[in-house]
Backbone bond lengths (Angstrom), bond angles and torsions (degrees), N, CA, C in turn:
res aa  C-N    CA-C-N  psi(-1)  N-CA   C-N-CA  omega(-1)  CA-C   N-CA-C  phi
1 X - - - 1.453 - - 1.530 109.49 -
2 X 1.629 107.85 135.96 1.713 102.79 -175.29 1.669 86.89 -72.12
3 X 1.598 116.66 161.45 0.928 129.47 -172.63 1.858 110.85 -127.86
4 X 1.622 91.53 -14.04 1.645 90.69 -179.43 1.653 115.34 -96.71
5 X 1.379 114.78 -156.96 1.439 113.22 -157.88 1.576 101.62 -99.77
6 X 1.761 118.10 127.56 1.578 96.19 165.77 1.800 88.32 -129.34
7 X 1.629 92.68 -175.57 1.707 88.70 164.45 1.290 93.09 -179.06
8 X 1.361 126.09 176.42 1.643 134.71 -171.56 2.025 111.58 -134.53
9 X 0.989 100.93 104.79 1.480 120.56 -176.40 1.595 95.51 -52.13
10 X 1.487 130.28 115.79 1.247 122.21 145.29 1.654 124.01 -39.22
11 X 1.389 118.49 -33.11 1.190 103.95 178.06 1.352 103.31 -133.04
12 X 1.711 115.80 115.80 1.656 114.75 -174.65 1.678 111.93 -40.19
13 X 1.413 113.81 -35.69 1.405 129.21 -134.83 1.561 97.99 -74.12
14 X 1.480 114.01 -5.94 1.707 121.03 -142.96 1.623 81.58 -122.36
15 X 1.229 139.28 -20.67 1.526 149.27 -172.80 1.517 93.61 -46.46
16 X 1.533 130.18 141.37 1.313 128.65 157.18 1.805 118.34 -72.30
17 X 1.531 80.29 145.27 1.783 79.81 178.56 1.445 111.96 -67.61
18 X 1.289 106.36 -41.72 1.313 107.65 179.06 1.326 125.07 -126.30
19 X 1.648 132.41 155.48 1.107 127.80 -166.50 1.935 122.16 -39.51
20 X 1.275 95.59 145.28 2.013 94.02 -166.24 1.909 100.52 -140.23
21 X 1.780 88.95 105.55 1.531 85.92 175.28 1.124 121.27 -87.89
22 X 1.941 122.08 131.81 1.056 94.31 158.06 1.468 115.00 -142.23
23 X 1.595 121.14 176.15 1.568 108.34 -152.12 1.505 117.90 35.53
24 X 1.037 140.92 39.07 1.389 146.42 -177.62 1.554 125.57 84.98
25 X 1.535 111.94 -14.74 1.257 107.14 -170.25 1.585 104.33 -103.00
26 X 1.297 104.74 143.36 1.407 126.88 163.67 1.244 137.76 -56.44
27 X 1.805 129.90 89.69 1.450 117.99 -150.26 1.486 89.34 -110.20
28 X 1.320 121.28 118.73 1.597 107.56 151.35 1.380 98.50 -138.88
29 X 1.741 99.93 156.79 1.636 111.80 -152.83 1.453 85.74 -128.40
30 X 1.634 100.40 161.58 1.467 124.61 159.65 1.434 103.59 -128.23
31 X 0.993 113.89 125.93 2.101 127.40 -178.31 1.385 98.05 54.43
32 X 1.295 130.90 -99.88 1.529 129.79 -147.01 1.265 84.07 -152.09
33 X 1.659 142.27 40.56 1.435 145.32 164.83 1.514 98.01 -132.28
34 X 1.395 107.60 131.48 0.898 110.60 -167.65 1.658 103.18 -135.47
35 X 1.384 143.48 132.33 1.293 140.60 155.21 0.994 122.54 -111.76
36 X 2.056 114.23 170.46 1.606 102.07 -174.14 1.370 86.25 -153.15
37 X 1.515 117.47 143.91 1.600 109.27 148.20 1.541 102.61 -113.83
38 X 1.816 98.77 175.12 1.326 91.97 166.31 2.035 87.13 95.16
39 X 1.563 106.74 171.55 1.295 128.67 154.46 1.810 99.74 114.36
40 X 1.399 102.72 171.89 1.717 115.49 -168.28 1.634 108.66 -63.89
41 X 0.995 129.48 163.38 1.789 124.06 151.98 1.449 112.44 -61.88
42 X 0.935 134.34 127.21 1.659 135.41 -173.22 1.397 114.03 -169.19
43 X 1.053 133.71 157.12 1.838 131.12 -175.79 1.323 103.84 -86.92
44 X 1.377 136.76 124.22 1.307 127.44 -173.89 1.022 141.42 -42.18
45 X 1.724 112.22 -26.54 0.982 131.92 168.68 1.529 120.42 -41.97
46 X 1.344 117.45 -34.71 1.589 127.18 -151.89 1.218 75.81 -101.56
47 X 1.605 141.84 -52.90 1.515 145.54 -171.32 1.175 118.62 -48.12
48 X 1.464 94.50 -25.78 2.000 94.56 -176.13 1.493 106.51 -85.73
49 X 1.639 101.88 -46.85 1.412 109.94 178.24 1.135 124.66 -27.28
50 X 1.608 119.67 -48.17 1.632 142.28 -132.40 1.913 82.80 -115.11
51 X 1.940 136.52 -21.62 1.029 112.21 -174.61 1.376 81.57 -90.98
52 X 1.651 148.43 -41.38 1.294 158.57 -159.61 1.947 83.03 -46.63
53 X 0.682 109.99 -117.46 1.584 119.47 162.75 1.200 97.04 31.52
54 X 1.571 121.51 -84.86 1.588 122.54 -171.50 1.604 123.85 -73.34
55 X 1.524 106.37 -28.85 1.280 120.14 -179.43 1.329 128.17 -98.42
56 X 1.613 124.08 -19.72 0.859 122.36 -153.36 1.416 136.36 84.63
57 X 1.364 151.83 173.39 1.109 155.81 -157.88 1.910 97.05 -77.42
58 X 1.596 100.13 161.09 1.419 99.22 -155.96 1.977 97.80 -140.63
59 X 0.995 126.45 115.22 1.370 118.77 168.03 1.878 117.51 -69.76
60 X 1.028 109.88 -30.99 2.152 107.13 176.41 1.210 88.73 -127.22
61 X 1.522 124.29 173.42 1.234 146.42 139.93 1.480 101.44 -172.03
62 X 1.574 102.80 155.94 1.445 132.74 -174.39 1.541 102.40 -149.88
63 X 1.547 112.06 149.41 1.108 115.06 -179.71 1.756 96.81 -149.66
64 X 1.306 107.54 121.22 1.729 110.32 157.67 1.745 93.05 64.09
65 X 1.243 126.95 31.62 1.652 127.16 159.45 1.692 85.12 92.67
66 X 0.898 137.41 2.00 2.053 115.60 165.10 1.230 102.81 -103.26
67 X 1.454 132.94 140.74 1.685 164.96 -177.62 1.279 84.74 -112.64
68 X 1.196 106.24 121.68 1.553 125.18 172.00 1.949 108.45 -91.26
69 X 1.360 104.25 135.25 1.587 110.56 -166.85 1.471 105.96 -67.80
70 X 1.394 129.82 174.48 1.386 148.24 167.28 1.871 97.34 -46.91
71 X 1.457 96.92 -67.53 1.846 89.27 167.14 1.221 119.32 -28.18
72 X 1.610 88.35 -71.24 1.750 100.98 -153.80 1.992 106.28 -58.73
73 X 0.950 108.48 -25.49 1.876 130.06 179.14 2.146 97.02 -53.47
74 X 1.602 88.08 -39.80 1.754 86.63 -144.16 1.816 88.49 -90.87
75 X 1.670 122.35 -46.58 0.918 115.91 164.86 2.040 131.13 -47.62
76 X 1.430 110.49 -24.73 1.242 122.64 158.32 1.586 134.25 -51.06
77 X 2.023 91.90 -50.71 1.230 85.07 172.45 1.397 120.86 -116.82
78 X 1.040 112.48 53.47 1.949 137.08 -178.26 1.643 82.96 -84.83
């Protein structure tokens, strides 16, 4: 099981050019894919929140081996 952080930018256009840490982990993206290693212990939930914040709204994310549900996706990016 991958164990590190990925997730998919609803909008490529919002992707950083260049790598963007946050809470410790390392996000750098290609188009609207985005990966990370690295970052704090935290429930993903709060993890998505905190990339939502910098990135904008997110169609997947996983953090540390949990896939966050269709809920948990929509409550993230409220």
């Amino acid at each position: 099981m991958y164990r590190g952080q990925r997730l998919v930018l609803a909008d490529a256009a919002k992707a950083p050019a260049r790598p963007t840490i946050i809470d410790g982990a390392r996000w750098s993206c290609e188009g609207s894919a985005c990966t990370a290693s690295g970052g704090t212990e935290q429930p993903a939930t709060r993890a998505c929140r905190r990339v939502v914040q910098k990135f904008g709204p997110v169609t997947a994310f996983s953090y540390k081996g949990k896939t966050l549900s269709a809920e948990e996706l929509a409550a993230c990016n409220a």
